[in-house]
C-alpha positions, 0 to 999 in steps of 0.5 A: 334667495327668496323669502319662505312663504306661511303654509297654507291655510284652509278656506273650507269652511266645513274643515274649520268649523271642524278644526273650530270645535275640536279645539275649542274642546280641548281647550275646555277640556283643560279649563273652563272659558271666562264667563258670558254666553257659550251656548249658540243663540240665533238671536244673538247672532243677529245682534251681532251682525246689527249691534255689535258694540252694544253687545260688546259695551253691556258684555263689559258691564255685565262681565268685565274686561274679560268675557267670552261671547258665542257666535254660530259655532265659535266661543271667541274671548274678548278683552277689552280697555286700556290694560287688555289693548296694551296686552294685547298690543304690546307687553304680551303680544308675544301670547298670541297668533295673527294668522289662525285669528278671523283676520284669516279670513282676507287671505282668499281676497287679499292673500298673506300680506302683513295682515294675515301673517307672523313670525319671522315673515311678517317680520322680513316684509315689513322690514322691507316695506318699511322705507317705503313709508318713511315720512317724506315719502308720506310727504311726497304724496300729498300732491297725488291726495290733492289731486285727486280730492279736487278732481273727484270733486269737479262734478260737485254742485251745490243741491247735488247728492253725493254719497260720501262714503262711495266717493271716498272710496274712489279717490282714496283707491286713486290714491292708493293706486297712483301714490302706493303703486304708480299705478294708472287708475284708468288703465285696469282694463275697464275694471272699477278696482275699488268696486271690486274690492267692495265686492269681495268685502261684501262676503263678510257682511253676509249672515254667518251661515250663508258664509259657509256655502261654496259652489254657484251663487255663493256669497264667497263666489264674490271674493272669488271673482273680484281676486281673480281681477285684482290679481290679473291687473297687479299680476300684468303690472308686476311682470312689467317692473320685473321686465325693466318698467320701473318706478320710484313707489312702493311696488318697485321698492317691493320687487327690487328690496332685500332683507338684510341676509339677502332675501327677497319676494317672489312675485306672488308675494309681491302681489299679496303684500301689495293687495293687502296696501291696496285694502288697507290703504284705501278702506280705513280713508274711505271710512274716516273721511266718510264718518268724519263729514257726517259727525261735522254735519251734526255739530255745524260749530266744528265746520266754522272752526276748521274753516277759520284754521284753514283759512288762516293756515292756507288761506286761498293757497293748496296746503303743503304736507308739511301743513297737513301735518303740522299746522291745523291741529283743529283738523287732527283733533277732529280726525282723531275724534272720528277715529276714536269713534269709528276706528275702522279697524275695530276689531283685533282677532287673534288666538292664543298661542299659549296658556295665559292669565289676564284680569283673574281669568285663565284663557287656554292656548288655542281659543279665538281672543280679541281685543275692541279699539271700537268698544274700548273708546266707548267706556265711560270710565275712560272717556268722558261722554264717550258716544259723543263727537268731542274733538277737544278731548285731543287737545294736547292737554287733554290727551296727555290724560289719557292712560295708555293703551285708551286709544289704539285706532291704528294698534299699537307696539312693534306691528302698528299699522305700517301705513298709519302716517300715510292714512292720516295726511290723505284723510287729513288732506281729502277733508282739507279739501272738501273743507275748502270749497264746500259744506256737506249737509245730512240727507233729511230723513236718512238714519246712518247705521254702521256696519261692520265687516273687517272694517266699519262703515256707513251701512249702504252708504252715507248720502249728504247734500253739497252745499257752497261753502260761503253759503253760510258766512 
């Protein structure tokens, strides 16, 4: 029996600017929006697009936890901190829509995986997803991670240029591709499957207005073309393991897995919920690791401290996932760090589903909320000195301080991320790796900008210079 797919749900952006609009009236027509902007200003919209945590972080200190913020045609609620995350998160999770949030906006490139979906199935994929990413299957990968950290790295030499952010994206899509899905990544038929993927994400980094055109030379003719791609590769690989080629990954477990009545996914729900793995899989490793060589290039005593915990933990020796795990908390205080910093998934769109009160305010059901794990980790109020690279703040200690829902870079309660004990091993052993051999110092003269789309990155990459790592002993 198959499982019963979501309804469709529009992409014709003029019919959900429409949708938008009348919802949003008779929400209003009800009771009135929390406080903020609710009039359209082009100039905050161009903020929005270049500085949206400081819009965010002066929106909290003017308003509150609970403001609303108008962009292009939409009057979205945000809520931000400790008490909104774990609102949102956890004890009233059940208020609110994954489906009709912004995050709707990656099915035309990545479909209805878990991402983009709720209710009972979400529930059946994750349920069937979930032995796939018990730890030693996590474990069992790490092989894969290190392989292809040190084969990315083989072109390195000391004085070359190397944008990060692009690398990682490459050896986090390898991984992806081999470890995930058993896939070979030399075999797509001369198709650059993390460059397609940038390629249909690059839609979202588009000015508001130019998304809602369709028809030739269009921005969204690119998520077009790079789906059109990314199917055709999964599809011919999907109707190989149905034909009896199979392995022991996560697409066979998807193909060959049922839920307990007995349910299982066709085919094209297969390929959704593997695009989705596939996005999510490699775009949060490419950012952390990327953002985390950058912030270890500014504070040079971090690179000395992880280089003594390697050396004493592996010494010349490849690390084992257990050790990746376990035994250099250095390391995981400085992923942490990174990712309370750039947490990539940094914001939370959703709608409500019913009326609802949060902070001595009143949301309507129907109207966009969202929580920020990206301005939420920035509040002084709860981190000390928050916009600075402090990787000590997670010592185990210092962590225990912190009140909950503070940090929440991979969500939180019953839909937190699936693959978050896979994305923390490989980015902890990608930086393992680099740590091992070299040094990456800042471009002279290059300002890092972050830019957001579904996920944050370095705006046009992030050049560094290779060094030796002996260098500078």
């Amino acid at each position: 029996m198959a499982v019963a797919s979501p309804a469709p749900r529009t992409t014709n952006p003029l019919r959900r600017i429409r949708d938008d609009i009348r919802i949003e009236r008779r929400a209003t027509s009800r009771m009135p929006l929390p406080p903020g902007p609710k009039t359209w200003s082009p100039a905050r919209d161009y903020r929005v697009r270049r500085q949206m945590l400081d819009v965010l972080l002066e929106s909290y200190e003017r308003y509150g936890p609970v403001f609303t913020l108008r962009t292009f045609h939409l009057a979205s609620i945000w809520m931000l901190g400790p008490e909104a995350n774990r609102f949102m998160l956890v004890s009233d999770r059940d208020k609110f829509i994954w489906r009709d949030g912004l995050l709707g906006d990656l099915i035309p490139l990545i479909g209805d995986g878990l991402l983009t979906t709720d209710g009972e199935y979400h529930d059946t994929a994750r349920r069937i997803m979930m032995p796939a990413f018990h730890r030693d299957h996590v474990v069992a990968a790490t092989s894969v991670m290190l392989e292809e950290s040190d084969r990315g790295m083989d072109g390195w030499r000391p004085g070359a240029r190397v944008d990060i952010y692009d690398w990682s994206r490459h050896v986090a899509m390898r991984v992806a591709m081999r470890a995930l899905f058993g896939l070979d990544p030399d075999a797509t038929g001369g198709h650059d499957v993390a460059r397609e993927f940038e390629r249909g994400l690059s839609f979202h980094g588009t000015e508001f207005v130019l998304q809602v055109l369709r028809g030739p030379g269009a921005p969204f003719e690119r998520v077009k073309t790079a789906r059109r791609i990314l199917d055709r590769i999964l599809g011919d690989e999907i109707a190989s393991r149905r034909s009896g080629d199979e392995g022991e990954d996560v697409l066979t477990m998807l193909l060959r897995s049922t839920d307990e009545d007995g349910s299982r996914l066709s085919d094209e729900q297969v390929r959704d919920q593997a695009l989705t793995l596939l996005f999510a899989g490699h775009d949060t490793t490419t950012s952390t690791v990327a953002f985390l060589f950058y912030e270890l290039a500014r504070k040079p005593e971090w690179i000395e401290r992880l280089g003594a915990e390697q050396d004493s933990v592996v010494g010349n020796a490849t690390p084992t996932g257990e050790q990746l795990f376990e035994e250099m908390p250095l390391l995981a205080q400085a992923v942490d760090e990174t990712l309370r910093l750039y947490p990539p998934a940094w914001v939370g769109p959703r709608r409500s589903a019913v009326d609802f009160e949060f902070a001595g305010h009143r949301i309507p059901a129907g109207v966009p909320v969202n929580y920020s794990s990206w301005a939420s980790h920035r509040l002084p109020e709860v981190f000390d000195d928050p916009h600075a690279f402090r990787p000590d703040r997670f010592a185990p200690d210092e962590r225990a301080k912190l009140p909950k829902g503070a940090y929440v870079p991979f969500g939180a309660g019953p839909r937190i991320c699936i693959g978050m004990r896979f994305g923390q091993l490989e980015v902890n052993a990608i930086a393992s790796r680099i740590l091992s051999r070299f040094r990456l110092e800042l471009e002279p003269g290059h300002e890092m900008r972050v830019r957001q789309t579904p996920t944050l990155g370095p705006d046009g990459g992030l050049p560094m210079i290779v060094r030796r790592r002996r260098d500078s002993d």
